[in-house]
Backbone as XML, in Angstrom:
<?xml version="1.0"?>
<chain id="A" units="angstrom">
  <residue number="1" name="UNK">
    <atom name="N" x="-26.570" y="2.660" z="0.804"/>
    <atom name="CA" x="-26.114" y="1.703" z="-0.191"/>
    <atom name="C" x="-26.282" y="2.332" z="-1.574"/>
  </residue>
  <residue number="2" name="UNK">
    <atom name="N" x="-25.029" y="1.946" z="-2.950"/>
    <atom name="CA" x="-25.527" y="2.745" z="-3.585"/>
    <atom name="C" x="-26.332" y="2.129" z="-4.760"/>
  </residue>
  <residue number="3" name="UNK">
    <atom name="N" x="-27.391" y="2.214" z="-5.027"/>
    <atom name="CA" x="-28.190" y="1.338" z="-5.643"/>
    <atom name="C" x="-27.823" y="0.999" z="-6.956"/>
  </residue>
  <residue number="4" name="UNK">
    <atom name="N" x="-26.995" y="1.772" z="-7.571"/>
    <atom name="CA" x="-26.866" y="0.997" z="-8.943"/>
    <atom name="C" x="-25.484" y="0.231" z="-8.845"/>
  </residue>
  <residue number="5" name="UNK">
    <atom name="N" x="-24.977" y="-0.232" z="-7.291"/>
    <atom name="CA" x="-23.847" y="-1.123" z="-6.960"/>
    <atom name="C" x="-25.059" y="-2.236" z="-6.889"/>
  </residue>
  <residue number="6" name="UNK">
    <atom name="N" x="-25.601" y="-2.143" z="-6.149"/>
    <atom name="CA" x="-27.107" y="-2.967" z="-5.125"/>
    <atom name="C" x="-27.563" y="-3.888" z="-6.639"/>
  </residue>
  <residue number="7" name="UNK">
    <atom name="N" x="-27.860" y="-3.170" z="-7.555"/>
    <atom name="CA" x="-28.535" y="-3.541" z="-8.594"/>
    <atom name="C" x="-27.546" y="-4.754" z="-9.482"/>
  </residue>
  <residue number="8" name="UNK">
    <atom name="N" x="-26.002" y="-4.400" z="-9.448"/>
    <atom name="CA" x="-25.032" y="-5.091" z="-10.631"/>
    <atom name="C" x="-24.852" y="-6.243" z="-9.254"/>
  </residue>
  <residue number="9" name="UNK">
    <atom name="N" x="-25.008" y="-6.559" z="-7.769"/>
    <atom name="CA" x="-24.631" y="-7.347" z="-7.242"/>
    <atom name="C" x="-25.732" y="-8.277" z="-7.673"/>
  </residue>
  <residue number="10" name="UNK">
    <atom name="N" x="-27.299" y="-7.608" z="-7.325"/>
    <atom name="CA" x="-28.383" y="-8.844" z="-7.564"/>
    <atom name="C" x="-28.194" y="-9.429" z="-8.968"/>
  </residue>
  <residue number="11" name="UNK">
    <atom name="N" x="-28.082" y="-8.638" z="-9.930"/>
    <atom name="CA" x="-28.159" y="-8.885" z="-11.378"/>
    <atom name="C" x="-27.100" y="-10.271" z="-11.795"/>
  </residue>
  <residue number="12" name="UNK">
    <atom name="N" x="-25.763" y="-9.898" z="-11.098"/>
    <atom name="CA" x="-24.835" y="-10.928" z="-11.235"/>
    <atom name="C" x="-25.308" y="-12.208" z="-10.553"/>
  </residue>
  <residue number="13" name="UNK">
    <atom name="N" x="-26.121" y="-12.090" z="-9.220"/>
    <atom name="CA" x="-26.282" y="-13.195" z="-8.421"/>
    <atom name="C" x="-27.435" y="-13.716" z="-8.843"/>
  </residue>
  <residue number="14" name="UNK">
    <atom name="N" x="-27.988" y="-13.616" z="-9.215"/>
    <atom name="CA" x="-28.900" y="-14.132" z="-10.397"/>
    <atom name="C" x="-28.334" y="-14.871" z="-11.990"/>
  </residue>
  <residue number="15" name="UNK">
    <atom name="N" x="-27.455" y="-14.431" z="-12.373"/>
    <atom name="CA" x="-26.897" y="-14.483" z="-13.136"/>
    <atom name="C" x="-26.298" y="-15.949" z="-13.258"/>
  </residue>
  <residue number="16" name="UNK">
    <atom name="N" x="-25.438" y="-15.866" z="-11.743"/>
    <atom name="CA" x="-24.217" y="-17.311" z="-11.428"/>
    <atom name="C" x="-25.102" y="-18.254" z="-10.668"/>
  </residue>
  <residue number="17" name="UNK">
    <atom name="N" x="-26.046" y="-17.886" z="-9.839"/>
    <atom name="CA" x="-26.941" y="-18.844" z="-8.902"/>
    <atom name="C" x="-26.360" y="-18.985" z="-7.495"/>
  </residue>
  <residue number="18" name="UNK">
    <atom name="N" x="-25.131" y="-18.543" z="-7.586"/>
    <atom name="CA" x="-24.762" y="-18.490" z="-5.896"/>
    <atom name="C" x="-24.019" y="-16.853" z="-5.577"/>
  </residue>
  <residue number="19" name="UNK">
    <atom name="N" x="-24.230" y="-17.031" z="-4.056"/>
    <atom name="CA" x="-22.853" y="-15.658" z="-3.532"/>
    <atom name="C" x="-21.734" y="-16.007" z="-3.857"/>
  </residue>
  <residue number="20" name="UNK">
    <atom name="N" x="-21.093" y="-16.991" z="-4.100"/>
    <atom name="CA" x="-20.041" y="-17.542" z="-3.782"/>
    <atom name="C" x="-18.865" y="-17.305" z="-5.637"/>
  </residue>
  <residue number="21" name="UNK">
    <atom name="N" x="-19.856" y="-17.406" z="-6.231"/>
    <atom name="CA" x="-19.710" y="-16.866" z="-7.675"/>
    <atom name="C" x="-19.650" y="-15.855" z="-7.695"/>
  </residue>
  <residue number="22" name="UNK">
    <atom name="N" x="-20.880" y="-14.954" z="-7.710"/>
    <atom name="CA" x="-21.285" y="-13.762" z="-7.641"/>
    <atom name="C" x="-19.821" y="-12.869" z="-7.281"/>
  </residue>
  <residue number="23" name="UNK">
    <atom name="N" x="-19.589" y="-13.188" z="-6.467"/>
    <atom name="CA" x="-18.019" y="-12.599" z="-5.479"/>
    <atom name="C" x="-17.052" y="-12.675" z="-6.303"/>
  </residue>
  <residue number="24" name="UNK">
    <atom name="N" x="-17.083" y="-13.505" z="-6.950"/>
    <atom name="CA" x="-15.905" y="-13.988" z="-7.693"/>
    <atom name="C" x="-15.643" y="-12.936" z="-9.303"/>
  </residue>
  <residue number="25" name="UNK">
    <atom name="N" x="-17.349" y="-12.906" z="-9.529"/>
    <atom name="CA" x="-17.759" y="-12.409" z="-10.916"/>
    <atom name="C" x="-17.218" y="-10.983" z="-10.596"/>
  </residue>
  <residue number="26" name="UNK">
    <atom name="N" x="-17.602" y="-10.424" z="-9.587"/>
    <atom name="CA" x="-17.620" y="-9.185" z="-9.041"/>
    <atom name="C" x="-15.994" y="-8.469" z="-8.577"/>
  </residue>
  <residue number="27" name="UNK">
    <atom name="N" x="-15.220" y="-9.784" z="-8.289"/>
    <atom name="CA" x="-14.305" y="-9.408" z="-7.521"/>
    <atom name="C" x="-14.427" y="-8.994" z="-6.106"/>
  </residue>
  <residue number="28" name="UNK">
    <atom name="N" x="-15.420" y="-9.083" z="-5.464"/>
    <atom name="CA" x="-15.865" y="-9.060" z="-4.045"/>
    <atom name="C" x="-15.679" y="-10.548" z="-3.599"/>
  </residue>
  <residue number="29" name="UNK">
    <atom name="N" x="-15.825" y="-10.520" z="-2.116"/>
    <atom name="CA" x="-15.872" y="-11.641" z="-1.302"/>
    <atom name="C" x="-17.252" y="-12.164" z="-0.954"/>
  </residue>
  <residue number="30" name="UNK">
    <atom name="N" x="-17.420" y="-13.722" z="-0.790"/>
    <atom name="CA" x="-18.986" y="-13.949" z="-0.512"/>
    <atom name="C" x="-20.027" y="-13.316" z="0.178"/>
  </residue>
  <residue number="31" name="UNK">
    <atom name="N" x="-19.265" y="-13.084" z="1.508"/>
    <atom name="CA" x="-19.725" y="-12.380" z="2.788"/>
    <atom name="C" x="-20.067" y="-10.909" z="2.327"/>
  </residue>
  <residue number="32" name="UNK">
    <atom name="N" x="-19.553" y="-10.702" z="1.195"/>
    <atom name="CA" x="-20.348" y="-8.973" z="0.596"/>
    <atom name="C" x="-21.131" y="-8.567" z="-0.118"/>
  </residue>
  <residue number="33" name="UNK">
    <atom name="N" x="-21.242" y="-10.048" z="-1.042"/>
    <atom name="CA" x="-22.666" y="-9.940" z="-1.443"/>
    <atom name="C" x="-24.017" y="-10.718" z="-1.267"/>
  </residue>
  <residue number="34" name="UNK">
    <atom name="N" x="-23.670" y="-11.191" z="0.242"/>
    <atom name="CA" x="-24.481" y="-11.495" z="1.097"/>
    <atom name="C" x="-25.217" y="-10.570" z="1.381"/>
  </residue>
  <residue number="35" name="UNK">
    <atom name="N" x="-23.956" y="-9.630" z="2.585"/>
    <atom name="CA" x="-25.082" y="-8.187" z="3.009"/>
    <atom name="C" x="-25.077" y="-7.636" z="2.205"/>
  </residue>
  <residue number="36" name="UNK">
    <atom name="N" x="-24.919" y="-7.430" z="0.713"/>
    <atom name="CA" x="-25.808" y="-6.623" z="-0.234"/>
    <atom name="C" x="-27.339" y="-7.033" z="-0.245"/>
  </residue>
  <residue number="37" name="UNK">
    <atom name="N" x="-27.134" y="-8.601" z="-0.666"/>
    <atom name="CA" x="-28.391" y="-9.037" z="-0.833"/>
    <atom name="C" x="-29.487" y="-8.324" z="0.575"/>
  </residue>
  <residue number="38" name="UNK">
    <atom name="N" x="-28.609" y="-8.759" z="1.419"/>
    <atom name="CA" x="-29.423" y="-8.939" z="2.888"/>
    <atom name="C" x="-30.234" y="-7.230" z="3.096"/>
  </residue>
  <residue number="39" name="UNK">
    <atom name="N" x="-29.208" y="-6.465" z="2.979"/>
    <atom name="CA" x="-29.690" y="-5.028" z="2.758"/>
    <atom name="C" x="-30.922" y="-4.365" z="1.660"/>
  </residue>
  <residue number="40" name="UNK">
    <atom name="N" x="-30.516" y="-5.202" z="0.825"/>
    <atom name="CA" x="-32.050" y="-5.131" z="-0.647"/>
    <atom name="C" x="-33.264" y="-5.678" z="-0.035"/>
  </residue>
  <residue number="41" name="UNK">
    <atom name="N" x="-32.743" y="-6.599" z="0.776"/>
    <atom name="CA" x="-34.174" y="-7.892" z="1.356"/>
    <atom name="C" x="-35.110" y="-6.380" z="1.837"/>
  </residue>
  <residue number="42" name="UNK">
    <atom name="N" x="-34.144" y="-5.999" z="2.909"/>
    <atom name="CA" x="-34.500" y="-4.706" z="4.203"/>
    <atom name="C" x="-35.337" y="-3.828" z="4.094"/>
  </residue>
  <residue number="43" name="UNK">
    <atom name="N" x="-34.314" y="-3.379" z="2.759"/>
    <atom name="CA" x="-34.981" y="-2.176" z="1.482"/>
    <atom name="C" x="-36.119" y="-2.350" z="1.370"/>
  </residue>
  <residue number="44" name="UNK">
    <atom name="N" x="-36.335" y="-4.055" z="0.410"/>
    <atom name="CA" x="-37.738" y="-4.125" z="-0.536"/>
    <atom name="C" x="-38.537" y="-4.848" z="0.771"/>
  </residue>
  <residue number="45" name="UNK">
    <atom name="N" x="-38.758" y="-4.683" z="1.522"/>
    <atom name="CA" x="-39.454" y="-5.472" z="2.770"/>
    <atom name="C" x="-39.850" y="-6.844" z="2.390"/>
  </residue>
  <residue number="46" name="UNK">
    <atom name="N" x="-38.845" y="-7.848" z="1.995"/>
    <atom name="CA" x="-38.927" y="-9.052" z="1.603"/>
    <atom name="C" x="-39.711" y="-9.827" z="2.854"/>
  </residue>
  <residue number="47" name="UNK">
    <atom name="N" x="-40.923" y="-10.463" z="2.494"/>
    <atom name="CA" x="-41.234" y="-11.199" z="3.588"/>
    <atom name="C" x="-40.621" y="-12.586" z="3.918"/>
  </residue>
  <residue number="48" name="UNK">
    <atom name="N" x="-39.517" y="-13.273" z="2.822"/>
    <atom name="CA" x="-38.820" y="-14.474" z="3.102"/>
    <atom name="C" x="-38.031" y="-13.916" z="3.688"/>
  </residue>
  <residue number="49" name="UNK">
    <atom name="N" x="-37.362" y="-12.900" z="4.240"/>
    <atom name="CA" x="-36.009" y="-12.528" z="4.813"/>
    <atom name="C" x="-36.191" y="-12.956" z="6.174"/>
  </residue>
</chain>
């Protein structure tokens, strides 16, 4: 993954409060910055994941 993509997806989704925005902000689809998120969780060994 390339992390400074990884980084402008969380940053935005933080930003709007949903994926569903986020996608929109981005020009991606929900479902992609889902598994972005989901892949960062992986990364940072999120224990809510």
């Amino acid at each position: 993954m390339n992390d400074l993509n990884a980084l402008r997806v969380f940053l935005t989704l933080m930003e709007t409060g949903s994926t569903s925005k986020a996608g929109v902000a981005l020009g991606r689809s929900q479902s992609y910055i889902s598994k972005v998120l989901a892949q960062l969780r992986e990364e940072l060994d999120d224990p809510c994941s």
